[in-house]
N, C-alpha and C positions, 0 to 999 in steps of 0.2 A: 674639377680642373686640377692638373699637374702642378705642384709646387717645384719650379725653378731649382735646383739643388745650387745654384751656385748665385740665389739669390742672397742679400747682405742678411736677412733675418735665419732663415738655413744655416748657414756656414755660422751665426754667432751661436745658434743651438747648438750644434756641432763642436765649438770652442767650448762653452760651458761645456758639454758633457768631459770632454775631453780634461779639462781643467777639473771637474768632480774627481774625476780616475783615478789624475796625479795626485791629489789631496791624499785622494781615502790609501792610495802607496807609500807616499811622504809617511804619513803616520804610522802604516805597518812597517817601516823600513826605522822609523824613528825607536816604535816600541823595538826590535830587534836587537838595536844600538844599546839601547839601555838597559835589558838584559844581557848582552853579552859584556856589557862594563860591570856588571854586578858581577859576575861568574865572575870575570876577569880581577874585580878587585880595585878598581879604576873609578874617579870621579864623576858625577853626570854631564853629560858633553855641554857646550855653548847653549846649543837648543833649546835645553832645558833648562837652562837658567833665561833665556830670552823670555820663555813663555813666563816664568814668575815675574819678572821685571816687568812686562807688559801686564800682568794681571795688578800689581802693584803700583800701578801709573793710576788705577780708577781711583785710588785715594790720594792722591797726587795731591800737594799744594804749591804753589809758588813760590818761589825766593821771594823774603820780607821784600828788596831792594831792583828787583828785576819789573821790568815792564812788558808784560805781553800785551798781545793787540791780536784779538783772532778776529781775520778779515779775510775775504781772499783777494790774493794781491794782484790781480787783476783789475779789482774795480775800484779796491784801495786809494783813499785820496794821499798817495801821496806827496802832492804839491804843499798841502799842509803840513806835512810832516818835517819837510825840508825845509819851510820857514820857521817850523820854531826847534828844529837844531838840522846842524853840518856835523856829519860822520867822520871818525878819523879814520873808524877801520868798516868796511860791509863784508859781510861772509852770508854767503851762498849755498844753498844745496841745491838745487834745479832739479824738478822731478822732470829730468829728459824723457823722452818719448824716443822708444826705440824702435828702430826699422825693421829690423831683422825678419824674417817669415815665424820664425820662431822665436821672439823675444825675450821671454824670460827662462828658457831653454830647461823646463821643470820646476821651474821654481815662482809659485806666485806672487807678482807684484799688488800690494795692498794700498798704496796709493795712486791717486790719479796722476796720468803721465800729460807735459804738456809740449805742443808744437814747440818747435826752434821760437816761431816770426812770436809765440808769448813771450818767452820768454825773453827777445831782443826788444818787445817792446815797451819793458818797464824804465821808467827815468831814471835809472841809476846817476845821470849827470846833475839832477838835480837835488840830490841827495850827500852827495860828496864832490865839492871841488877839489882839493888832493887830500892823499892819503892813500889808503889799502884798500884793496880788494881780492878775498880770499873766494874762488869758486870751487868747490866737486865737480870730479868732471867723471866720468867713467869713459871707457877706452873709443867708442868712435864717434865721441864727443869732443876730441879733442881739437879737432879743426876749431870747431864751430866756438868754441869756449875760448881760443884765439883771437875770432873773428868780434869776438861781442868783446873782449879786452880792447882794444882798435876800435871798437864802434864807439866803445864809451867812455876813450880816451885815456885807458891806461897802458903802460907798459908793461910786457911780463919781467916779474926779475927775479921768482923762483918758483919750486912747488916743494910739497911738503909728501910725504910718502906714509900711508899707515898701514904698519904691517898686522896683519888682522892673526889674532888669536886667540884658543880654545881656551878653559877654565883652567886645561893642564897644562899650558903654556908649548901647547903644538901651534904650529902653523891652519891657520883655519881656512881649507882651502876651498873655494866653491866653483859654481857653474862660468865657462867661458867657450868660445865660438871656436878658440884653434888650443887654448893652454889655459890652463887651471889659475882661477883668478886668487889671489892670496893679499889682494893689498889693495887701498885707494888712495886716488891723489888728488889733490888739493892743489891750485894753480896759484900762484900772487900776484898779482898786477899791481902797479903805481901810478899816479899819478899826481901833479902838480909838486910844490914842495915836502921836505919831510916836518910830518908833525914835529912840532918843539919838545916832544918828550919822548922820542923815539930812542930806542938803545939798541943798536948793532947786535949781533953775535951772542944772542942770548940763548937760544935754545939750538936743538938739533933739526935736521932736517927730516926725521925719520920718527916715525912716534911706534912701539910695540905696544899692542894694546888689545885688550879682550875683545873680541866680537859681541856686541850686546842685543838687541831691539835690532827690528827692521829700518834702516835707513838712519840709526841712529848711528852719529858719530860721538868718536872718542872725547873724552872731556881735555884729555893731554890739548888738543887742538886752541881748546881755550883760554888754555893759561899761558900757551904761547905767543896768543894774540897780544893778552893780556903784559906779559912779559917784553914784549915786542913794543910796544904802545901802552906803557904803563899812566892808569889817573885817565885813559880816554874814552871817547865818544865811540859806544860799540853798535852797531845794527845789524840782525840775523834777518836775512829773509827767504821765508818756506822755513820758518823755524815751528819747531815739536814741540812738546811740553815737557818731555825730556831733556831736554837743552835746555829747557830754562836759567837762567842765570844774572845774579845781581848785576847790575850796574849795564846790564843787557837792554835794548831795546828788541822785542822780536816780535815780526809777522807773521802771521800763516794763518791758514785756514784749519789747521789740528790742534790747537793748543785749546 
């Protein structure tokens, strides 16, 4: 009997191999890169210090003072968490689920991506009566990072911009659907009062900063918080073990 070519187990064969392809390219394009920087005389690109960083993560220990919690935060109790403390600041990385026909546009995504309705379904309300709330958003997630601000009862009142760069301080520019993407942004939302130990105008809006790890963000990020809401109640959730960080509470299912 004919196997359906355009049955869902087909087409994801068809994806693997496909994905195999780009791999074994990415690599011959990477090795290329880094011969031509030797000839050239030039430093090893981002990439390759990504891969050390990541091999480097296997001996990974935790900040003395940080609190990780590896769960996945879907089934996560966090009703408990919210009765024995209230957040001043929550920060976000949301592994979006992206629509596109071609989503990662050659570039392999290594973690799991999750629907809009998960990720609007987490209690954020009960976790922070006011205070911050810092999201990642990438570009046509921006409605929807709006909409869950407004769901969950904050206000937008800025975002933060990272401008992504190489080892040799070029601009680190990668894969996008119309222009070359070169930067991420970080949304703020507010709500209820401001914490009592909140300090105005302390940082910039704009962080320049090494391209590191997959999905990892910049550490500038943190001390802004930090600086922003100094002595407070911090919560990462879909946090890394790279992120890790004192006086941090973090969730996720990677740490």
């Amino acid at each position: 009997m004919d196997v359906d070519s355009s049955s869902p187990a087909v087409v994801l064969q068809a994806l693997r191999q496909r994905e195999q392809k780009i791999r074994s390219r990415i690599l011959v394009l990477e090795q290329e890169i880094s011969d031509l920087e030797k000839r050239c005389g030039v430093e090893g690109s981002g990439d390759a210090a990504n891969k050390v960083t990541e091999a480097d993560l296997e001996e990974f220990k935790a900040p003395e003072w940080s609190v990780p919690i590896r769960a996945n935060v879907m089934n996560f109790d966090w009703e408990k968490l919210a009765q024995a403390c209230q957040f001043d600041v929550i920060l976000m990385d949301p592994p979006w689920q992206l629509a596109s026909q071609a989503p990662t546009r050659g570039v392999a995504i290594a973690y799991q991506q999750l629907p809009d309705v998960c990720i609007e379904s987490l209690p954020i309300d009960l976790l922070q009566t006011s205070g911050f709330i810092f999201i990642w958003v990438i570009n046509n997630k921006y409605t929807k990072a709006f909409q869950l601000m407004k769901q969950w009862g904050y206000k937008y009142v800025d975002d933060i911009a990272w401008v992504k760069q190489t080892v040799n301080r070029r601009m680190a520019k990668g894969h996008g659907y119309y222009l070359q993407h070169a930067k991420e942004t970080c949304l703020v939302g507010k709500k209820g009062p401001d914490p009592p130990n909140l300090r105005r105008s302390v940082a910039s809006d704009v962080i320049f900063s090494e391209r590191r790890g997959q999905s990892q963000k910049p550490e500038e990020l943190y001390e802004i918080i930090e600086q922003l809401v100094p002595g407070g109640r911090y919560l990462e959730i879909f946090g890394r073990k790279n992120n890790l960080r004192d006086y941090w509470v973090t969730v996720g299912n990677e740490l």
